[in-house]
VEXDREN-2710 file (C-alpha; in Angstrom, 1 decimal):
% VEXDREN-2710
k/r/px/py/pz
1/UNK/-162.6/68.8/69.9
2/UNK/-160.4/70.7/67.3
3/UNK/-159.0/68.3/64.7
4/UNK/-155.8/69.0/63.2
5/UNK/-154.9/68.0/59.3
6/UNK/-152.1/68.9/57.1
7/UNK/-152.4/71.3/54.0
8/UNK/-151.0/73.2/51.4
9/UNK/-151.6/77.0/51.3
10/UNK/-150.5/80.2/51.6
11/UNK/-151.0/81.9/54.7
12/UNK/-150.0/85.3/57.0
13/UNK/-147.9/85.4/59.8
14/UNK/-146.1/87.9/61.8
15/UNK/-142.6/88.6/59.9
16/UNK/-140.8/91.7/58.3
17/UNK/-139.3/89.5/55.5
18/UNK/-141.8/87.2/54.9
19/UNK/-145.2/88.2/55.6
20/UNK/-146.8/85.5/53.6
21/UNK/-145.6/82.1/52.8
22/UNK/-146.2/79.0/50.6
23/UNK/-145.7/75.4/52.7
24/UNK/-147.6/72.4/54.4
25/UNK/-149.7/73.8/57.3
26/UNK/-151.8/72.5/60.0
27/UNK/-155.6/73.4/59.2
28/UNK/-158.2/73.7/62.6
29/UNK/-161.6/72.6/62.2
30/UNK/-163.4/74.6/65.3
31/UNK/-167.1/74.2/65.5
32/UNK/-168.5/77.6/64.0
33/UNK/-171.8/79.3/64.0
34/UNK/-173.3/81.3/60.6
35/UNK/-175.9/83.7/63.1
36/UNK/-176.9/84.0/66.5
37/UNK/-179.0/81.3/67.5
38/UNK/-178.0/78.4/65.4
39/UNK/-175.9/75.9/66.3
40/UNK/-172.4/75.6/65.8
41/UNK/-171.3/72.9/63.3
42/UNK/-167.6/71.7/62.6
43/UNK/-167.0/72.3/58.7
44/UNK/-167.3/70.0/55.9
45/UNK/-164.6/69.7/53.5
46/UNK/-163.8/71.8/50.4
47/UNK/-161.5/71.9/47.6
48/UNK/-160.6/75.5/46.4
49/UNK/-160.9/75.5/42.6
50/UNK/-160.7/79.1/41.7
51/UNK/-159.2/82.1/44.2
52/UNK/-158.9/86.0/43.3
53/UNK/-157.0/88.6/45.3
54/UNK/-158.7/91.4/46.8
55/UNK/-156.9/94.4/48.4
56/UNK/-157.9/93.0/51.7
57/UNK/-155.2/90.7/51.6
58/UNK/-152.9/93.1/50.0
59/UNK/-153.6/95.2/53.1
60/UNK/-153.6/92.1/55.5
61/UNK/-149.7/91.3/54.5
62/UNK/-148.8/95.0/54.9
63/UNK/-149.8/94.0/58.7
64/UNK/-147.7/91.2/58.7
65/UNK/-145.0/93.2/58.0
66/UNK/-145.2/95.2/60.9
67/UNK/-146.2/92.5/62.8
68/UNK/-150.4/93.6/63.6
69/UNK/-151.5/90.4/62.9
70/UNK/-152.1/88.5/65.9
71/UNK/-156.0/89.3/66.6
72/UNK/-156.6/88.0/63.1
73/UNK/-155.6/85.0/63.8
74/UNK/-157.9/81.6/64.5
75/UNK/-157.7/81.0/67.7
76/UNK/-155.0/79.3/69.3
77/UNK/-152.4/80.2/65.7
78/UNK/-149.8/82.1/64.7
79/UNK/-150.9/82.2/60.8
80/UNK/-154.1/83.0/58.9
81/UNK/-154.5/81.1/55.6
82/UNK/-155.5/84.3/53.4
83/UNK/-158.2/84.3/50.4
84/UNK/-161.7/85.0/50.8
85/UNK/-163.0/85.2/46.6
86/UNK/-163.5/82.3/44.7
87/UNK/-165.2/79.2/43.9
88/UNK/-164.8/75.7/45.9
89/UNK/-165.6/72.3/44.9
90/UNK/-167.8/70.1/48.2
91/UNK/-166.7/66.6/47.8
92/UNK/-169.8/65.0/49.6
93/UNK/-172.3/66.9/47.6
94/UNK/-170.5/66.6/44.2
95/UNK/-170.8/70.6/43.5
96/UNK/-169.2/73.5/43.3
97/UNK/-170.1/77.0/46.1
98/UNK/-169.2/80.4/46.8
99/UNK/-168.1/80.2/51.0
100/UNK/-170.0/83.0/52.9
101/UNK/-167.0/84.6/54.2
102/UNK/-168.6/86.6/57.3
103/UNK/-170.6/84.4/60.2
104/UNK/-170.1/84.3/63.9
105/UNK/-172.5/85.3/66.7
106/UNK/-174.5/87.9/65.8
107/UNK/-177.9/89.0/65.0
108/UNK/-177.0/90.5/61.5
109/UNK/-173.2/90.4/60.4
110/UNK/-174.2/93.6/58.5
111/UNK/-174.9/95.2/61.9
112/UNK/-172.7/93.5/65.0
113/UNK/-173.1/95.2/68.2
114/UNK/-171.0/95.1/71.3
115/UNK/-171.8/92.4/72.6
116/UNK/-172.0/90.1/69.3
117/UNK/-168.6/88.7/67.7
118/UNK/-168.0/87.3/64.4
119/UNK/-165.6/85.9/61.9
120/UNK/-164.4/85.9/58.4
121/UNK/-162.7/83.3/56.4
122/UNK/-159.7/84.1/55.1
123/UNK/-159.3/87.6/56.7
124/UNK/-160.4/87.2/60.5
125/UNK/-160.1/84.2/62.2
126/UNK/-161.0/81.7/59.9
127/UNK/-158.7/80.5/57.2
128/UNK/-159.6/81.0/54.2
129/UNK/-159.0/79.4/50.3
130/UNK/-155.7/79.8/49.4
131/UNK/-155.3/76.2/50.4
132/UNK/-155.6/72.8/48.6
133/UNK/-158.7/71.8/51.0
134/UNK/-160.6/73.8/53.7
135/UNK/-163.3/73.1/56.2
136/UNK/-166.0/75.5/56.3
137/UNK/-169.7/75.9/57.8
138/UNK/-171.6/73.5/55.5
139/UNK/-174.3/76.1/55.7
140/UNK/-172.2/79.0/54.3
141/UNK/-171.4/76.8/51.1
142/UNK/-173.6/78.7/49.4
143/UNK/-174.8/77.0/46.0
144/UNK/-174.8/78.1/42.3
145/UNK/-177.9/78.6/40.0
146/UNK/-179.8/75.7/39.9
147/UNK/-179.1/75.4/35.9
148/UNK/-175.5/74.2/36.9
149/UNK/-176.6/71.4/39.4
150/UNK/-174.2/68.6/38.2
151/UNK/-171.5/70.3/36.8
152/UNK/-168.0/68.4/37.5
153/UNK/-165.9/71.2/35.4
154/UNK/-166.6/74.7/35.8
155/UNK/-165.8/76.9/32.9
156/UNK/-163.2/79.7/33.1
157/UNK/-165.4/81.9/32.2
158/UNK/-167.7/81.3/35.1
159/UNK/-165.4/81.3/37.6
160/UNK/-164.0/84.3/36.5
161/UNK/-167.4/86.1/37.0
162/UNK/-168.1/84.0/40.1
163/UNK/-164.4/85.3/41.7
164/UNK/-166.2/88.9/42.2
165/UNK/-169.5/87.3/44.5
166/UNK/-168.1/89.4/47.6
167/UNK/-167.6/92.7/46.5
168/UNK/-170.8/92.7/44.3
169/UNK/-172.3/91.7/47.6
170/UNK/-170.8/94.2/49.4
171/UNK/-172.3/96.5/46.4
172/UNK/-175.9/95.3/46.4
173/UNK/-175.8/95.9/50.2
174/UNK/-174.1/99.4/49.4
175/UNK/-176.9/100.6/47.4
176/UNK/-179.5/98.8/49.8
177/UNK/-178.5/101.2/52.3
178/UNK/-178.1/104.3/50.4
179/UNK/-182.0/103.8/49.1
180/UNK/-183.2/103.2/52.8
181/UNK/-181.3/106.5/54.1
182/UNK/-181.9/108.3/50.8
183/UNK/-185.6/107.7/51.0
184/UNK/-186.0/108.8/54.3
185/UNK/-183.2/112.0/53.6
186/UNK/-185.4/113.3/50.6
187/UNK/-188.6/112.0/50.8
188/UNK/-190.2/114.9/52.5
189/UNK/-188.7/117.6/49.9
190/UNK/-190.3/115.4/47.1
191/UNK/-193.2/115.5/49.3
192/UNK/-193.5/119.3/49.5
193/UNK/-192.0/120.4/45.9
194/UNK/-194.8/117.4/44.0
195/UNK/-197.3/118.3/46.8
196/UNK/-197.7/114.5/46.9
197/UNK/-198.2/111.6/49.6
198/UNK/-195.4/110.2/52.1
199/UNK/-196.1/107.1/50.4
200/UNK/-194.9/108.5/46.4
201/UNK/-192.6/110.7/47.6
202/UNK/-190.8/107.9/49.2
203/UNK/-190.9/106.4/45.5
204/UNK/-189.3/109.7/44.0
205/UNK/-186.8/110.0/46.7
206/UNK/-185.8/106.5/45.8
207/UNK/-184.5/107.6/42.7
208/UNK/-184.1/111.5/43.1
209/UNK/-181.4/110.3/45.7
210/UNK/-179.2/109.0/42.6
211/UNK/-179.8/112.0/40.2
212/UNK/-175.9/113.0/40.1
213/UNK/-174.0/110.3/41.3
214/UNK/-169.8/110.7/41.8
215/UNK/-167.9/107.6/42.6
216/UNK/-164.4/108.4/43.3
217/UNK/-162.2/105.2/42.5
218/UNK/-162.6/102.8/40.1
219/UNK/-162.0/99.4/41.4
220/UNK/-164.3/96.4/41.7
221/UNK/-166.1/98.4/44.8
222/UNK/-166.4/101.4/42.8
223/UNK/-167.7/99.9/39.5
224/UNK/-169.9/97.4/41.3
225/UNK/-171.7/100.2/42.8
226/UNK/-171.6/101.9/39.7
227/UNK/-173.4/98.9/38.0
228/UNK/-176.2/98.6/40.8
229/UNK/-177.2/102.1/40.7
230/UNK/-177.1/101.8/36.8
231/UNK/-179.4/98.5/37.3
232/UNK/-182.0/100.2/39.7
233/UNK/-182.1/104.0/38.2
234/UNK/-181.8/104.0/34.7
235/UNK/-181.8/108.0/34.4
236/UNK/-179.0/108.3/36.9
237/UNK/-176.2/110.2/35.9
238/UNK/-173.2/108.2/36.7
239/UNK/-169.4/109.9/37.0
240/UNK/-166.2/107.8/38.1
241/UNK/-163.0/109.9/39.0
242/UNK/-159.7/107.8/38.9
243/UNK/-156.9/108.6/37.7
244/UNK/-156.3/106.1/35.4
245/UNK/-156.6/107.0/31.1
246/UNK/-159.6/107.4/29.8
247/UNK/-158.3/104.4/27.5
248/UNK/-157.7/102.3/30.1
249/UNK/-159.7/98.8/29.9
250/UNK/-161.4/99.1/33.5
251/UNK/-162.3/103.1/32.2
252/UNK/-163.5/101.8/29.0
253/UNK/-165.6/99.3/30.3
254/UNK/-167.4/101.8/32.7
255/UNK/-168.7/103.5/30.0
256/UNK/-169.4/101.4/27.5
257/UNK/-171.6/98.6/30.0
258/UNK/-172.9/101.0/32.8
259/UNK/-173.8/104.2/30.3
260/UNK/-171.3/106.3/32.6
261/UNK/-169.0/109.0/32.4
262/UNK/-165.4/108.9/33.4
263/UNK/-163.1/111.7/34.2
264/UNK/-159.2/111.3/34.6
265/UNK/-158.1/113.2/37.2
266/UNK/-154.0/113.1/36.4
267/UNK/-152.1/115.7/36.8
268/UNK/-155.3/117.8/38.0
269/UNK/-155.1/120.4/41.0
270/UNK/-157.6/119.5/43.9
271/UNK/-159.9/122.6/42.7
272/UNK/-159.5/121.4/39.5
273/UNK/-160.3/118.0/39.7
274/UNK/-163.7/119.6/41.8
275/UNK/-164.5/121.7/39.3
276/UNK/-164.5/119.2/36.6
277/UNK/-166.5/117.2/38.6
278/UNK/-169.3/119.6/38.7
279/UNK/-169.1/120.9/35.1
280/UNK/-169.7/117.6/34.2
281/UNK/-172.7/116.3/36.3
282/UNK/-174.2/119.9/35.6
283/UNK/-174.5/120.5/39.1
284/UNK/-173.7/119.1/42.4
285/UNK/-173.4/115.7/43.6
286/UNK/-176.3/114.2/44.9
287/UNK/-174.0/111.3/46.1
288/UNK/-170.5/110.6/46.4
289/UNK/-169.1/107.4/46.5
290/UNK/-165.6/107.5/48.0
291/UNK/-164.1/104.4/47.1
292/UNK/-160.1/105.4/46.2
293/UNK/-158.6/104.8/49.4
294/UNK/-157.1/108.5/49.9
295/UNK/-158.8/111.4/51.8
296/UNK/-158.6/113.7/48.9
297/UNK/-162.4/112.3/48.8
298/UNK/-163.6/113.9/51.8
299/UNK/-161.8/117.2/50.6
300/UNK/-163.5/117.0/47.1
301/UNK/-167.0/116.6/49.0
302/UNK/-167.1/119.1/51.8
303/UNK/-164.1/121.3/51.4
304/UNK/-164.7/122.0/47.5
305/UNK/-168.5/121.4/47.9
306/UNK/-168.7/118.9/45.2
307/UNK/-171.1/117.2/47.2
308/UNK/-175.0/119.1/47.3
309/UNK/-177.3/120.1/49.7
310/UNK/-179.2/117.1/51.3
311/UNK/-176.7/115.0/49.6
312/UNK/-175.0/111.4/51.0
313/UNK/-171.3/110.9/51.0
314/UNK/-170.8/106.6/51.4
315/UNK/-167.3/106.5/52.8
316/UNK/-166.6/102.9/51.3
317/UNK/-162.6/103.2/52.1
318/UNK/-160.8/102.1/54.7
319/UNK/-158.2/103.7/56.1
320/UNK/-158.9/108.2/55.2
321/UNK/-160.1/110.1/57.7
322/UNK/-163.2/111.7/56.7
323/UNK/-163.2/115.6/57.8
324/UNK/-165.6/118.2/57.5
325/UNK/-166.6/121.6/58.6
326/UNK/-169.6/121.8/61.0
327/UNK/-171.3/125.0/59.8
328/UNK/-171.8/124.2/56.0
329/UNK/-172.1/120.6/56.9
330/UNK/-174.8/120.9/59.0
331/UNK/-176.4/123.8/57.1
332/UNK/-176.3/121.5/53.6
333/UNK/-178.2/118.8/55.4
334/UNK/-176.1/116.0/54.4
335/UNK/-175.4/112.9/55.4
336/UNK/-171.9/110.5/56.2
337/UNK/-172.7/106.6/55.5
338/UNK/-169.7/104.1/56.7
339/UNK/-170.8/100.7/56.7
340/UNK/-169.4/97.5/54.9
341/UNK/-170.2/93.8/54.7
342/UNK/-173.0/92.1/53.5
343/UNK/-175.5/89.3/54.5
344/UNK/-176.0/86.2/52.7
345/UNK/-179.1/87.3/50.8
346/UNK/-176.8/89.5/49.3
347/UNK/-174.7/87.3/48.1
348/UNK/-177.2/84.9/46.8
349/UNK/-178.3/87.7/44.6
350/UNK/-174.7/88.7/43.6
351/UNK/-174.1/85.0/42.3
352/UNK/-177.1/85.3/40.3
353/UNK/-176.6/89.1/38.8
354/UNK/-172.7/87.4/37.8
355/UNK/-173.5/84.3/36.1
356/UNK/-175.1/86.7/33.7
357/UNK/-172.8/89.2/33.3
358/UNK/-169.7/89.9/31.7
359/UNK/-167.4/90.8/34.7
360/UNK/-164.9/87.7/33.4
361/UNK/-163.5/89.9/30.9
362/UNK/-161.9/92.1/33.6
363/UNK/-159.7/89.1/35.4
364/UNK/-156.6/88.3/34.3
365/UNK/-154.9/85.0/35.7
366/UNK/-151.5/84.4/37.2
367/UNK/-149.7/80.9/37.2
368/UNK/-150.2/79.2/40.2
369/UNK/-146.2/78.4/40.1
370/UNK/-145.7/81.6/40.0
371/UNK/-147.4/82.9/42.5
372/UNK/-146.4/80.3/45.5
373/UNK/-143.0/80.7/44.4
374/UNK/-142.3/84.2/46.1
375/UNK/-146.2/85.1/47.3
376/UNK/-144.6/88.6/48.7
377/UNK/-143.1/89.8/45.1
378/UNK/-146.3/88.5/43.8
379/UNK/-148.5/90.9/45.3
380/UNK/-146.2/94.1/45.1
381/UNK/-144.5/93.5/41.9
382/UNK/-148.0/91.5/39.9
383/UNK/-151.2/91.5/41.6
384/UNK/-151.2/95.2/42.9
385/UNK/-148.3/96.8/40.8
386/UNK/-148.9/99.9/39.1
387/UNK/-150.6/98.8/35.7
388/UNK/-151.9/95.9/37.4
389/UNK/-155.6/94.4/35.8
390/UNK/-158.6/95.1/37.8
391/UNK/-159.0/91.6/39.2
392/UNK/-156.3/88.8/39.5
393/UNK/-157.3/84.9/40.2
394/UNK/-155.6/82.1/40.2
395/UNK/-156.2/78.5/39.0
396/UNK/-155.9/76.8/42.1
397/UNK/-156.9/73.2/41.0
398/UNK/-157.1/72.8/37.0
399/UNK/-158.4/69.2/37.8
400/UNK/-161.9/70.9/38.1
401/UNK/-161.8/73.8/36.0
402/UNK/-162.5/73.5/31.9
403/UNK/-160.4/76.4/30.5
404/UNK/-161.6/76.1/27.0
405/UNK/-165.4/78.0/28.2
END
C-alpha cells in the first residue's frame, strides 16, 4: 500500500515554461529495495537540512523543457522531486545522514545488467531532497563519523563538505576502476622492462598507470578525481585543462591542495591546446580524464594524440560522442573506460575523506527565498551562470543547521 502525504518541494515536470516548480505536493512512500535479495522496506521519514545542486538536475530541467521526463518519474507521477546531495535530519533516530541515492534490484548498482533495474532519489524514480520531509530506505540513511553521534545542529561548515559525498563517491569509484584496468593494461610491460614477478609488476602498474595524468574539466568530478589520484600516487603528475583563469578560485585551489598543474585553454586552437598539453606533462598522457562535457576531449586524445601508447581515456561526461580512428587506436593499445555510479562502500569512505577536508570553502550558498521564488531563473541565471561558484547549496531547514561553525 502506497501512502500519500503532502509536502513542500521543488520538483520536475513536463512543461516548456515551467520545468521546475516550487508548491505543496503529494509525496509516495513505495516499498523499495537497496540490492538484490533484500527485502523491500517502505521509508522512514527525513527532514532535508542541507541540499546542493549538481548538473544532474541542471540537465534533468533541460528535459523538462522539452518534455523527456516521463521515464524518470516514480511510478504512477507526473513530477520528480529533484535533489540528490546533501544532508538530512532522521527524526526517530535523532541524527543527521547522507541518503544513498542509487538502490533498486540489482546485484551491484555499479554494474546493473539487463535484467536488473534500479532507482535514484531525486533523479530516477525516487524523489529526492528538495523537500521539507522525505521517506527514504532506512537502510540507505547512511550515518556520519561516529565522533558526531548526538549532534542536534550541524555546523555550516560540515554540511558544506558533506554536500559533495556523491560525486567524491563517484570519484573514489572512478579511480577504483582505473587501478583495476590499469593494473591489468601495464602490468606485463612493468613485468618485462623490471624483469620482475606478475605479482610487483601489478604493484608498479598500479602507479605507473597515473605517471601523466590530464583531466580535462574542472568541476567537482574533475577535481575529485584529481584529489584521489593525488591521495593514492603521490609522484603523479597531475594537469587540469579548463578554460577558466588561472586566478580563478576552483583553478587556484587545484594547485595549491592537490600539487597540480592547470592550463587555461581560452582562446587556444585545438592543436594548440594539445600541444600545451604535452609540453607540459613532458610527454604523453598516460590517462585522460574527460570530464568537460564537450567532445573536443575525445579529439584532444586520439585525433591530436595527447593520449600515449597503452594509455586509458575515462570518458566521465555525459552527453559527447567519443570517436576515434581504428588503426592508431588499436596500434597504441589503449583503452576507453565509461562507467559512472558508485556503491555504498564508496560513499561511506567519501563521508569520511570530507569531514576532513577542506572542500566547504568551495560552496557558496543561495537564499532559500530566493531560490523557490522562480527555481527556473535560479539555475540559468545563479546556480549554473557563467561565473557561477563551483558548488551551490542551499539552507533548506536553519532550525538544524549552526551557521556560526
Amino acid at each position: 500500500m502506497i501512502n500519500k502525504l503532502k509536502t513542500n518541494a521543488t520538483y520536475f515536470v513536463n512543461d516548456e515554461e515551467k520545468p521546475i516548480r516550487y508548491g505543496e505536493i503529494n509525496l509516495i512512500n513505495p516499498a523499495r529495495e537497496r540490492l538484490r535479495g533484500e527485502p523491500k522496506k517502505e521509508g522512514i521519514k527525513a527532514l532535508p537540512v542541507f541540499c546542493g545542486f549538481c548538473g544532474t538536475d541542471f540537465e534533468l530541467m533541460k528535459m523538462g523543457r522539452a518534455c523527456k521526463l516521463n521515464f524518470k518519474f516514480p511510478l504512477g507521477e507526473s513530477r520528480l522531486i529533484n535533489g540528490h546531495e546533501g544532508v538530512v535530519w532522521v527524526p526517530s533516530e535523532k541524527r543527521f545522514a547522507i541518503v544513498l541515492i542509487r538502490g533498486g534490484d540489482s546485484y551491484d548498482p555499479t554494474r546493473f545488467t539487463e535484467d536488473e533495474t534500479y532507482f535514484e532519489y531525486g533523479c530516477d524514480g525516487a524523489d529526492g531532497i528538495f523537500c521539507d520531509k522525505g521517506y527514504f530506505n532506512p537502510d540507505m540513511l547512511l550515518h556520519l563519523p561516529s565522533k558526531y553521534d548526538g549532534l542536534t545542529e550541524l555546523p555550516l561548515s560540515l554540511a558544506k563538505k558533506l554536500v559533495f559525498s556523491d560525486p567524491y563517491a563517484c570519484a573514489i569509484f572512478q579511480h577504483e576502476r582505473m587501478c583495476d584496468i590499469g593494473a591489468a593494461q601495464n602490468f606485463r610491460i612493468e613485468m618485462a622492462k623490471c624483469k620482475c614477478d606478475d605479482q610487483q609488476a601489478r604493484s608498479l602498474a598500479y602507479d605507473s598507470t597515473f605517471d601523466r595524468v590530464v583531466i580535462f574539466g574542472l568541476g567537482t568530478t574533475g577535481l575529485f578525481v584529481g584529489d584521489q589520484i593525488r591521495r593514492n600516487h603521490k609522484n603523479a603528475k597531475i594537469l587540469f585543462v579548463a578554460r577558466s583563469s588561472e586566478k580563478s578560485k576552483k583553478a587556484e585551489f587545484a594547485k595549491a591542495n592537490l600539487k597540480a598543474d592547470y592550463l587555461s585553454s581560452a582562446d587556444m586552437t585545438e592543436s594548440e591546446i594539445a600541444q600545451s598539453i604535452i609540453k607540459r606533462l613532458g610527454a604523453t598522457a598516460t590517462v585522460f580524464v574527460g570530464t568537460s562535457g564537450t567532445e573536443l576531449e575525445s579529439r584532444l586524445a586520439f585525433e591530436y594524440g595527447v593520449l600515449g601508447c597503452n594509455g586509458i581515456y575515462n570518458s566521465f561526461s555525459l552527453g559527447p560522442k567519443v570517436t576515434y580512428d581504428t588503426m592508431p587506436f588499436g596500434f597504441k593499445n589503449q583503452i576507453i573506460l565509461a562507467s559512472i555510479n558508485f556503491t555504498q562502500k564508496h560513499m561511506e569512505e567519501a563521508i569520511e575523506i570530507l569531514c576532513e577536508s577542506n572542500f566547504d570553502e568551495l560552496v557558496e550558498l543561495i537564499d532559500k527565498e530566493e531560490f523557490i521564488a522562480d527555481p527556473v531563473y535560479a539555475y540559468e541565471n545563479r546556480i549554473y551562470s557563467k561565473g557561477a561558484p563551483l558548488k551551490t547549496a542551499v539552507l533548506w531547514n536553519k532550525d538544524y543547521i549552526d551557521e556560526e561553525k
